[in-house]
C-alpha positions in Angstrom: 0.0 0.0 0.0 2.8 2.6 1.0 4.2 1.5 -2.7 1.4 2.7 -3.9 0.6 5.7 -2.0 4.0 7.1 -2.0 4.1 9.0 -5.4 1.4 11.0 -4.7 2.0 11.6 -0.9 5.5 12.5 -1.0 5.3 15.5 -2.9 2.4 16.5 -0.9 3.6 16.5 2.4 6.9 18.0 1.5 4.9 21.0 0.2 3.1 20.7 4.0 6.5 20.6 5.4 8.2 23.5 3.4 5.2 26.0 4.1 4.8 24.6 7.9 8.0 25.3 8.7 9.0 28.6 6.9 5.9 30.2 8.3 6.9 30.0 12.1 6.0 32.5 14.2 8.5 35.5 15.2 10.2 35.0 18.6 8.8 37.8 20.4 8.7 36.7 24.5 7.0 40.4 25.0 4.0 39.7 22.7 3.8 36.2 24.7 4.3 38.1 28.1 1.2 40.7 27.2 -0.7 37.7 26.0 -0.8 35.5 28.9 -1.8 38.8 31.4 -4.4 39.9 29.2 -6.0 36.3 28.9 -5.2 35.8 33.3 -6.0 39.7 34.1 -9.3 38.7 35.7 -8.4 35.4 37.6 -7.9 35.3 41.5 -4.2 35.4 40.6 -4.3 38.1 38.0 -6.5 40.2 40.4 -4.4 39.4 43.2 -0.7 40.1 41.9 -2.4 43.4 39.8 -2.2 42.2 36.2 -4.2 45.1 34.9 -1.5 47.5 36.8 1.3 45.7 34.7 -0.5 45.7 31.4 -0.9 49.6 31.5 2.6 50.5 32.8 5.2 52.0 30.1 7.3 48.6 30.9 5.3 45.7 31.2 8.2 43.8 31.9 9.7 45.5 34.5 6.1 45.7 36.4 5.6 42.3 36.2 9.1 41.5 38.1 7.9 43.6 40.5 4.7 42.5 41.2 5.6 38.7 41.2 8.0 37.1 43.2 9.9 33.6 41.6 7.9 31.0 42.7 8.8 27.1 43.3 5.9 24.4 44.1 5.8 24.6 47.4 5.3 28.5 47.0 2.6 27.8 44.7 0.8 25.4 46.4 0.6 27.8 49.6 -1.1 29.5 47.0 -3.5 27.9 46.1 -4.4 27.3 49.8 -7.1 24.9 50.1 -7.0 24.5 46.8 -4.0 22.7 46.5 -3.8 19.2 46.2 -2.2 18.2 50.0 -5.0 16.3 50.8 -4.9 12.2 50.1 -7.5 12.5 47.3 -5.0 14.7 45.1 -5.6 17.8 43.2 -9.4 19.2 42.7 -9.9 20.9 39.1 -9.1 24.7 39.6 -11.3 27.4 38.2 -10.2 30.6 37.6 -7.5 30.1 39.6 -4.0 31.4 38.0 -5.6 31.0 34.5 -9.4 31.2 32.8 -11.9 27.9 32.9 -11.2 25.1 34.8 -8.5 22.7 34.8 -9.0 19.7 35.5 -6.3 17.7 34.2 -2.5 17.2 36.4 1.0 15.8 35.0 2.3 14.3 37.4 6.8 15.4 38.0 8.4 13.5 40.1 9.7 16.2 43.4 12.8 16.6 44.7 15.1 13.9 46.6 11.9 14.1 49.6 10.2 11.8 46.8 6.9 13.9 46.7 5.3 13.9 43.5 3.7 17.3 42.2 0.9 17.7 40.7 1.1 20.5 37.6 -1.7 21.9 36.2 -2.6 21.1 32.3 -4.9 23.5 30.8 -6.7 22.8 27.6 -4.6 25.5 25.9 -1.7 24.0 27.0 -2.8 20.9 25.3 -3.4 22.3 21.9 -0.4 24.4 21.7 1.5 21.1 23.2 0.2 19.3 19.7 1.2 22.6 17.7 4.6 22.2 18.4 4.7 18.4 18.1 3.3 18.8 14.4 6.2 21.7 13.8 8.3 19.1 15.0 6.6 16.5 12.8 7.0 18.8 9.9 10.8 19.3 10.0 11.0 15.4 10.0 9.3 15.2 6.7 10.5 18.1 5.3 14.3 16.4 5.9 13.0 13.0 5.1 9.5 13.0 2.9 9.3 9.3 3.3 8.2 10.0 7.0 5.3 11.5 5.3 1.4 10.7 6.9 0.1 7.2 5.8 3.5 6.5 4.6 5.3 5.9 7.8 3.7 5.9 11.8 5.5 7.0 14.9 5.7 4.7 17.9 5.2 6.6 20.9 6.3 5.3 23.7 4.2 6.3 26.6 3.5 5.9 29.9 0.2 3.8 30.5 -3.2 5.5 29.3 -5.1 3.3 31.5 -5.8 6.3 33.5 -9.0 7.5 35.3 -10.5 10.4 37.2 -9.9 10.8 41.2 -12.1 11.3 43.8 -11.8 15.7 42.8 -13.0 14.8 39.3 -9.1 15.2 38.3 -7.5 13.5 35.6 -3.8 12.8 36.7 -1.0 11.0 34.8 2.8 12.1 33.6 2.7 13.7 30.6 3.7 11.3 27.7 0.6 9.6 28.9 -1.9 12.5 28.7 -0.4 13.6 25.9 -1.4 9.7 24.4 -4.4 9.9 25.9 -6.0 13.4 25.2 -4.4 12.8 21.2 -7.7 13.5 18.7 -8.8 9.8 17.7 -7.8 10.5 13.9 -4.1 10.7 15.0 -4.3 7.0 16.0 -3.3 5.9 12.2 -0.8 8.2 12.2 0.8 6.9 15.3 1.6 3.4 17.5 0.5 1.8 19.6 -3.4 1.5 19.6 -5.3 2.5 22.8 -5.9 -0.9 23.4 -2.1 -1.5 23.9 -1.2 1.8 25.3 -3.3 1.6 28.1 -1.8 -2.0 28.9 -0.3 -2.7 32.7 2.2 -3.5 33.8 5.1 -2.1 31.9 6.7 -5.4 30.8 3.1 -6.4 28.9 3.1 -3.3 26.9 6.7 -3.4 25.8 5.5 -7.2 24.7 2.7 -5.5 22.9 5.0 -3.0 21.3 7.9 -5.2 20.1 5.0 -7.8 18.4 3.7 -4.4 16.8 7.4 -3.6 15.3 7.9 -6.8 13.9 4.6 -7.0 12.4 5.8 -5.5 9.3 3.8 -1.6 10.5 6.3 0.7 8.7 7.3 2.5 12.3 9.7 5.2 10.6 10.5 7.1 14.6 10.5 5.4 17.5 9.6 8.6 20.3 10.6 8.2 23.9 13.1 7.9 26.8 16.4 6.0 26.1 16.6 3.1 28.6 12.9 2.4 27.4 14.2 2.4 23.6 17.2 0.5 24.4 15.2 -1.8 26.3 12.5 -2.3 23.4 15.7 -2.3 20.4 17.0 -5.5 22.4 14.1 -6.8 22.9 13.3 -6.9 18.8 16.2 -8.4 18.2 16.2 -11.2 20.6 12.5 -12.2 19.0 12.9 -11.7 15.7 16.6 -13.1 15.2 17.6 -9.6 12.9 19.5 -6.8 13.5 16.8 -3.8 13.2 17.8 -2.7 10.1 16.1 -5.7 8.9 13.4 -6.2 11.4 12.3 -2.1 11.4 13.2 -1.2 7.9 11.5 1.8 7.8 12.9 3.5 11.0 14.7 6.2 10.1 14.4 8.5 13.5 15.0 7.9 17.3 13.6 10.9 19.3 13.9 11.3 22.5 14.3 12.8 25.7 13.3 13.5 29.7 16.8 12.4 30.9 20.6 12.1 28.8 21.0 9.5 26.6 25.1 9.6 27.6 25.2 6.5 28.6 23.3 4.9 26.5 24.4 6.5 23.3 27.1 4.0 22.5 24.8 1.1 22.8 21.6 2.5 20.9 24.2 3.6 17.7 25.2 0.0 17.9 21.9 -1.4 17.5 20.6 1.4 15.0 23.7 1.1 12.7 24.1 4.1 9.9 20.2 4.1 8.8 18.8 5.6 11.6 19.4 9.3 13.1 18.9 10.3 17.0 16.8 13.2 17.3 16.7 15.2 21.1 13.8 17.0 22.6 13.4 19.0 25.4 10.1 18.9 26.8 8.6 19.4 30.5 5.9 19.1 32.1 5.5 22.5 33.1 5.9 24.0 29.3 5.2 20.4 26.9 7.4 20.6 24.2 10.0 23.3 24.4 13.1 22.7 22.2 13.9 20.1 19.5 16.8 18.9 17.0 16.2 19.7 13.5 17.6 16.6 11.4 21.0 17.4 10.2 22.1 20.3 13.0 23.3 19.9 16.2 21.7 21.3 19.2 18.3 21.9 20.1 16.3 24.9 18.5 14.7 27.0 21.4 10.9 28.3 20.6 9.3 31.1 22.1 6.0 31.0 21.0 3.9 28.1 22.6 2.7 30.5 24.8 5.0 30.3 27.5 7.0 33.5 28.5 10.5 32.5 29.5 13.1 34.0 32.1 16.5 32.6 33.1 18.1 32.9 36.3 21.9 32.7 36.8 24.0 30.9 40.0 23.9 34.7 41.6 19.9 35.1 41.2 19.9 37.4 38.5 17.0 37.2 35.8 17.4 37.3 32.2 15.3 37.1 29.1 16.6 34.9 26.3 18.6 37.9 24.2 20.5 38.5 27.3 21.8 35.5 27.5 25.6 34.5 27.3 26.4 31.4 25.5 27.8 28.0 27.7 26.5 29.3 30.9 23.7 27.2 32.7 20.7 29.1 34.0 17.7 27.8 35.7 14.7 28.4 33.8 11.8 30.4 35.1 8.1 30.0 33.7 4.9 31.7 33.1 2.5 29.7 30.6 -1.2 29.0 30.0 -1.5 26.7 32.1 -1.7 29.2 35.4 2.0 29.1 36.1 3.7 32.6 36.8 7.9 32.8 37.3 7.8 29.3 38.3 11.0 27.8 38.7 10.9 24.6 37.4 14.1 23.0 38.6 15.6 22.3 35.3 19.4 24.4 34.0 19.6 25.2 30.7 22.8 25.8 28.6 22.9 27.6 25.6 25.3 27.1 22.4 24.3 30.2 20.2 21.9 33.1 21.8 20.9 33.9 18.0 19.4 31.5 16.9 18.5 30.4 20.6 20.4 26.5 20.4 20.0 24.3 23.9 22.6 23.0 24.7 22.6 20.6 27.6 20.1 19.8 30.0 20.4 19.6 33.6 17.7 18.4 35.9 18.3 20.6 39.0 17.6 18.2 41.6 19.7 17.5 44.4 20.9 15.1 46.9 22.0 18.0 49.9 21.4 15.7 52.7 24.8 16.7 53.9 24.7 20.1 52.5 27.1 18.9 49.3 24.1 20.0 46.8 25.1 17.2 44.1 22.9 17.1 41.1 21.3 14.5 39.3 24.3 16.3 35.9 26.9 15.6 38.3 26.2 12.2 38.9 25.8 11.2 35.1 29.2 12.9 34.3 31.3 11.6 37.2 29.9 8.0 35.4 30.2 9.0 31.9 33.9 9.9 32.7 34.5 6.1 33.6 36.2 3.5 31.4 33.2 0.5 32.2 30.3 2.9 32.9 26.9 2.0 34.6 24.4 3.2 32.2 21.4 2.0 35.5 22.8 3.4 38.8 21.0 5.7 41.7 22.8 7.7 44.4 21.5 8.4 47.9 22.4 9.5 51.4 23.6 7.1 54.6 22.4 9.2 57.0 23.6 6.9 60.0 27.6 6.5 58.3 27.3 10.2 56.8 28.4 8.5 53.5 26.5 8.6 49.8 25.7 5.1 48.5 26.1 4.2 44.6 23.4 1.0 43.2 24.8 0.2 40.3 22.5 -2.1 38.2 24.5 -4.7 36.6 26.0 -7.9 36.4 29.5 -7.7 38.3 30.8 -5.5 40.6 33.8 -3.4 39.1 36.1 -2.9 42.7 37.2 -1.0 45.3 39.2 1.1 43.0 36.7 1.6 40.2 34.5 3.2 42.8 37.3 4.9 43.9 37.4 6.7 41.2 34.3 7.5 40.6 34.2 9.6 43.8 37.6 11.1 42.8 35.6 11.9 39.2 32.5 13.4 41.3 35.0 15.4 43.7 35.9 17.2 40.7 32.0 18.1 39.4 30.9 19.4 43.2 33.0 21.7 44.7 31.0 21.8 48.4 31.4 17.3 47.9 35.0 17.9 47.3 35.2 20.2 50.5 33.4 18.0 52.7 34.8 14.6 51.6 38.4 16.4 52.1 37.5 17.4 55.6 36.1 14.5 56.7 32.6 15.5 56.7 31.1 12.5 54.1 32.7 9.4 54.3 34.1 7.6 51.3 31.2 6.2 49.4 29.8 2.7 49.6 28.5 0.4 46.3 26.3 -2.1 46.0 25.6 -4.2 42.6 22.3 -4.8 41.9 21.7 -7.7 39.1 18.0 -7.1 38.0 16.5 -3.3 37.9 12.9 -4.2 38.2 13.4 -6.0 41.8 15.1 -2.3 42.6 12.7 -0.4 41.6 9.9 -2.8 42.9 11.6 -2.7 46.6 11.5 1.5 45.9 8.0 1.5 45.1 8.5 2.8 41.6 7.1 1.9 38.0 9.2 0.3 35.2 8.8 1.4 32.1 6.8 4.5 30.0 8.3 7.5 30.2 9.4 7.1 33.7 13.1 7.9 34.1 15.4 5.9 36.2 16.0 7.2 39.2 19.4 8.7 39.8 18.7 10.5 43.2 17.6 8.6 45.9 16.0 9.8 49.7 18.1 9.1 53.2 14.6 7.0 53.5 14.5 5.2 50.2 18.8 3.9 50.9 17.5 3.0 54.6 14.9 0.8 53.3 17.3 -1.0 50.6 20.0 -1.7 52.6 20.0 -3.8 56.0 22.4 -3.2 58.6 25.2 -4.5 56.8 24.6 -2.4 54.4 23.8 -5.0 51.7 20.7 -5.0 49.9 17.9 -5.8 51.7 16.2 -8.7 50.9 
């Protein structure tokens, strides 16, 4: 049928393609800035925080900094006050809250080293201009390769389960690759894979069976959309069925796209199983923004778009706040957001670095979460390059605090254990990332660090009580209460 089809779709969708992505929007953050207030002035927040004031002042932007404070999720959960979801049912739909209508709908982001999971709004606005920039996306694909073209070629998205349902509130919770799946307009479903039928499939290890029987049943999947461990899993997994390396069991792939977490140590591995045919494509997407920066095929970097209706400030390592033209290039700043989905200067947790300021090309990625149960502030970046830097590499491992031997503890998912000295050095390699580690370690303040080999991931994250699979990311930072409950006295892993 794609035989058939392709001489007339081809040149169709390249034409699609070419016009979608010449006529992008301008970048202009202010227009996005007056936007959002005008469409929140009348909200409890808008009304509250003087909206209208800011919209009539000679500087909007300057008003607006001075009206709003930066906010993080516990600020904006006081907030919200009684409306916040604290309470053991979850979040309750909001209604004119922070922005107009109700939403009803919450990603769910996994917190900080505490564990807690937050609950961010997802407005319907936010929904549709999440799908606008996935079809942008979609259109630089084909425009680079027209065989990618609708009806020709299908994405497999690899989500976290849609089997999802509405709470005691009336609220519709779920991380975002699964909402996204799940809200998707029905006539999308030939475009994409899997079926509802097997996305909403539970546990995780019966929908990646699903999936791989869906690959190898000659569907002409051309990108394969998700988070790296899951796609390496699922690559393997092909190939151990079907017998073929997957140029000849997924003939058609062509893209890898993904994102949510560094495919570093992974990379070596995936470009071994892909071979020449296929090409890695990054995203950067959140679930406080959706989709917020992605690769076009052929250049390196991420392009950086502002205008999917969120406004965008950037804060530096000495609190200072900057918009994206006055930025410096190859310094991380932690991003700050206001966006139609009721968030206003939110800081997200996530550092940005840029290559170019003009065009606006990302970088790197770093999820600012911490492990500080010491006061040594070590991020989640940290970790992966202190591994990356080692000759046998961990591409599964998770870090966390011993409070009791004031020590961190390395897991390391795998099938030997490497020695004394190989984690010897990977504490020398994480001295060097973290100066306040380095400090404390030299003074005596954290111990040298203990490792424990874990052979199979899922019992791990079973005994953390944590879901496999989706687009859940492996957990690189663990709690002083999550390492207490995996090791016993003897520090070995509890059993």
């Amino acid at each position: 049928m794609t035989q058939i089809l392709a001489p007339l779709v081809k040149p169709l969708a390249s034409a699609w393609a070419r016009r979608r992505t010449r006529a992008m929007p301008p970048q202009d953050p202010t227009a996005t800035l007056r936007f959002l207030l005008q469409k929140a002035r009348h909200t409890r927040f808008g009304r509250e925080f003087g909206f209208a004031d800011v919209l009539a002042s000679s500087n909007p932007l300057s008003a607006f900094r001075a009206a709003l404070p930066i906010m993080d999720y516990d600020v904006w959960v006081t907030w919200l006050g009684d409306r916040g979801p604290l309470s053991e049912k979850g979040p309750q739909p909001l209604t004119d809250e922070a922005w107009p209508g109700t939403i009803d709908i919450f990603c769910l982001s996994s917190g900080t080293t505490s564990g807690r999971t937050k609950y961010i709004p997802y407005s319907t606005d936010m929904a549709a201009i999440n799908r606008r920039a996935a079809l942008d996306f979609f259109a630089f694909l084909v425009y680079e390769r027209p065989e990618q073209a609708p009806l020709l070629s299908q994405t497999l998205y690899m989500s976290g389960s849609t089997n999802l349902a509405r709470n005691a509130n009336g609220a519709l919770c779920g991380d975002m690759s699964a909402l996204t799946k799940y809200l998707a307009p029905r006539f999308l479903d030939m475009l994409t894979q899997p079926p509802p039928a097997v996305a909403s499939l539970e546990p995780w290890e019966r929908r990646l069976e699903a999936m791989v029987a869906l690959c190898l049943d000659d569907h002409p999947i051309g990108a394969v959309s998700g988070i790296p461990i899951w796609q390496l899993t699922m690559l393997e997994r092909i190939i151990e069925c079907s017998g073929k390396p997957i140029s000849q069991a997924m003939p058609h792939l062509r893209y890898l796209i993904h994102g949510g977490m560094s495919i570093s140590p992974y990379r070596e591995r995936i470009q071994q199983l892909l071979g020449d045919q296929v090409q890695t494509i990054e995203v950067y997407a959140a679930s406080e923004i959706g989709i917020g920066a992605y690769q076009i095929p052929g250049t390196a970097g991420m392009h950086f778009w502002q205008h999917y209706q969120v406004f965008y400030e950037f804060e530096d390592d000495r609190g200072r706040v900057f918009t994206a033209e006055e930025l410096q290039p190859d310094t991380p700043y932690g991003l700050l957001v206001s966006s139609c989905s009721g968030l206003w200067r939110y800081r997200i947790g996530d550092r940005l670095t840029f290559a170019s300021i003009d065009p606006l090309i990302l970088a790197a990625v770093g999820r600012d979460k911490t492990t500080s149960a010491f006061d040594e502030k070590v991020t989640e970046q940290e970790l992966e390059t202190a591994m990356i830097k080692m000759p046998h590499p961990f591409a599964d491992f998770s870090l966390g605090p011993d409070i009791e031997k004031r020590r961190h503890v390395w897991f390391l998912i795998g099938d030997s254990f490497p020695g004394d000295d190989w984690v010897a050095q990977l504490d020398r390699n994480l001295r060097e990332q973290n100066q306040d580690y380095d400090d404390y370690r030299g003074d005596g303040r954290i111990q040298p660090p203990a490792a424990v080999l874990v052979p199979k991931r899922g019992e791990f994250l079973n005994n953390l009580g944590r879901a496999e699979g989706g687009q859940r990311k492996f957990p690189r930072l663990l709690s002083p209460d999550e390492v207490k409950r995996l090791l016993d006295d003897s520090g070995q892993p509890a059993h």
